[in-house]
C-alpha angles and dihedrals in degrees: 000000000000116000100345100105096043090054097048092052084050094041091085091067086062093050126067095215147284123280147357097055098087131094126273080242098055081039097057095054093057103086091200117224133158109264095175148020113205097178116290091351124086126200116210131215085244098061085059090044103057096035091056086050089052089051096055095041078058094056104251123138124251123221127195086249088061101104095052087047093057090039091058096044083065102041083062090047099067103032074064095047091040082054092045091049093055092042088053094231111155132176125221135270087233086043095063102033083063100049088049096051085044094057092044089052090058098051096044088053090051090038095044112235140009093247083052091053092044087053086053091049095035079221135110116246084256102059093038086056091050089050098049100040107085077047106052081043095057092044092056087042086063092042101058090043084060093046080052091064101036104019093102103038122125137176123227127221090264095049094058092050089044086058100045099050087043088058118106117238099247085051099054096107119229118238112224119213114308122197124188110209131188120201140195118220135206131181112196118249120258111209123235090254091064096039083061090044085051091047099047087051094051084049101051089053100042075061098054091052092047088055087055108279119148109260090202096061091041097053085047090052101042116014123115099206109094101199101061111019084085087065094043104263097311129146107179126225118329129155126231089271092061091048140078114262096238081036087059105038094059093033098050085045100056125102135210109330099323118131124224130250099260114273140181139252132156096274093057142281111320139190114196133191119193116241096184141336117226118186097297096337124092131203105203133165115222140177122214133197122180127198123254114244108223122241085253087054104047084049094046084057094042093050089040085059088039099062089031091067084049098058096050096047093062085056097243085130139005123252096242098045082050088057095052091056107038119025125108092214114102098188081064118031103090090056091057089256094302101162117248110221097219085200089061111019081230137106093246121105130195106214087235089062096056118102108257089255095057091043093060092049101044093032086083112022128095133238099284107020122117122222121188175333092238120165119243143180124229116215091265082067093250117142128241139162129222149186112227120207124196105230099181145328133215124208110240102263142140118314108253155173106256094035110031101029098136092049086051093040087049081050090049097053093036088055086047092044087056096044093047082045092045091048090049094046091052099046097051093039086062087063107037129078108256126173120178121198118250089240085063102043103093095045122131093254116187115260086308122089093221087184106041089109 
């Protein structure tokens, strides 16, 4: 079966959800009619139907096996939230609240604007949200009931080399060119004069709050943090790991709805006001402002990377050494600015993976060469500049063993995470109620006989 049940329970975060955003017109061509009983829960003709149509919308190609496909996605699903429901796991108010804003982020980016998206609903934000929200929180209700039966599976040494030998030729996947980087960053300098700017203004708008303005519209208004200046500010529950040392300390010391004095970290200055407190974990709003380098400092930190190629090229230092003493990356630093892939947790880069602005400069360079500075963006929208250097390029090949140990190992404990699933899904579809319309009856279901009751 591979990969198929884990990408059916996955498939829900591509789609936007089921029902109630067509036309009248695509509504009125869906005779709607009960396909399958799972317990207590029914699935409708029209929750194939639209999906199918936002498939499609997506770009994904529909087979004449689609519908059974989809049936069976949701079959799965709430065999999982019957489970969840008897096992008592719940999600959040705030849980849900972020992964619906997420996913309406997404399709007002795709569809343009919100007004765009209201126009596609004929609905306000407000009502769409209504509409989706017993949804998205049945979806991470079944979510977190997966991660309950595979969250904890591993694979051993010996299993990944079980898995790989036991792997037919023609499955054995290639491996296309793989380049490690490292990289030196540098931020340019604010002067005292606009630290002080940044801080009066934070100020000025921690007051107004104080004298009963509302600390969500002015973190939508004002704050510099993209991410979560569209929720107000909000960052949802996080405990002191996933934060910032100087983040943590104010947010886990606040108390009821009060905001903190403004303080620094290396993204910029803060105020924060707690939402709630769970456990270790703290759901706090902030808003973030960040100084404005000047054009002489962004050119003083251009020219410093600049000479500081140089210098490397003529061999009076190494670039990693270099990086160790000189970037302004953290997460880096310590491994002499060798690049972290976030889809892999390794050091090994596809090209395709690479932002466009390190494409175009590795795309072309040799094993040793230096490009660079380039200017760049982080994720909190502040500009830096840095020097690539190409550590090192595989030729595409054969995945295996020696070279390619971690992408086998994630195939190994993909493969255990569907049998354990498998094992679960059949177990529990031998105890639960489950009815199956005749149209469906003959359809190409994955290893399980849906219809044999």
């Amino acid at each position: 079966m591979n990969k198929k049940i884990l990408s059916i329970l996955t498939l829900a975060s591509v789609i936007m959800l089921s029902a109630q955003h067509f036309t009248a017109t695509a509504q009125e061509r869906i005779v709607d009619r009960i396909v399958a009983v799972v317990g207590n829960s029914i699935i409708l003709q029209s929750d194939i139907e639209n999906e199918l149509i936002q498939l499609q919308a997506q770009g994904y190609s529909v087979t004449a096996n689609s519908r059974c496909e989809m049936l069976e996605n949701h079959l799965v699903q709430k065999l999982l939230l019957n489970q969840a429901i008897i096992d008592s796991i719940e999600v959040s108010d705030s849980e849900v609240e972020m992964e619906l804003n997420r996913r309406l982020q997404f399709f007002i980016q795709q569809i343009g604007s919100e007004e765009a998206l209201e126009n596609y609903y004929n609905k306000s934000i407000l009502e769409i949200k209504e509409d989706f929200r017993d949804i998205i929180r049945d979806q991470l209700i079944t979510r977190e009931m997966q991660m309950e039966i595979i969250g904890n599976v591993s694979v051993s040494p010996a299993e990944v080399r079980r898995f790989y030998n036991s792997l037919p030729e023609d499955q054995i996947p290639m491996i296309p060119s793989e380049v490690q980087i490292r990289q030196i960053v540098k931020y340019p300098e604010f002067s005292e004069a606009e630290n002080f700017r940044v801080r009066q203004r934070l100020n000025e708008i921690r007051q107004r709050i104080i004298d009963g303005e509302s600390f969500t519209t002015m973190a939508v208004l004002y704050s510099q943090d993209p991410g979560s200046a569209r929720r107000g500010g909000e960052l949802g529950y996080m405990t002191r790991a996933r934060l910032t040392p100087e983040f943590a300390n104010v947010a886990l010391s606040l108390r009821d709805n009060r905001v903190s004095p403004v303080f620094e970290t290396e993204y910029g200055f803060h105020i924060v006001q707690l939402i709630d407190r769970r456990g270790d974990e703290v759901n706090v709003r902030h808003i973030l402002m960040r100084p404005e380098a000047t054009d002489q400092a962004r050119q003083q930190a251009r020219s410093f990377l600049d000479s500081l190629g140089t210098v490397i090229r003529t061999d009076t230092i190494t670039f990693r050494v270099a990086a160790m003493m000189h970037t302004d990356d953290k997460d880096t630093q310590m491994s002499g600015g060798l690049a972290i892939n976030e889809e892999t947790g390794g050091s090994r880069f596809q090209l395709d993976q690479l932002n466009p602005v390190q494409y175009d400069a590795i795309r072309d360079m040799k094993i040793g060469e230096i490009a660079g500075p380039i200017d760049s963006r982080d994720r909190q929208g502040r500009t830096f500049y840095k020097l690539l250097y190409l550590e090192s390029q595989t030729a595409p090949h054969q995945a295996n063993l020696r070279e390619d140990y971690a992408y086998i190992r994630d195939m190994a404990e993909d493969d255990k995470m569907n049998r354990v699933l498998e094992e679960w899904i059949d177990e529990r579809r031998a105890k639960t109620y489950i009815r199956i319309d005749e149209s469906y009856r003959n359809c190409e279901f994955s290893s399980r006989d849906w219809v044999s009751r």
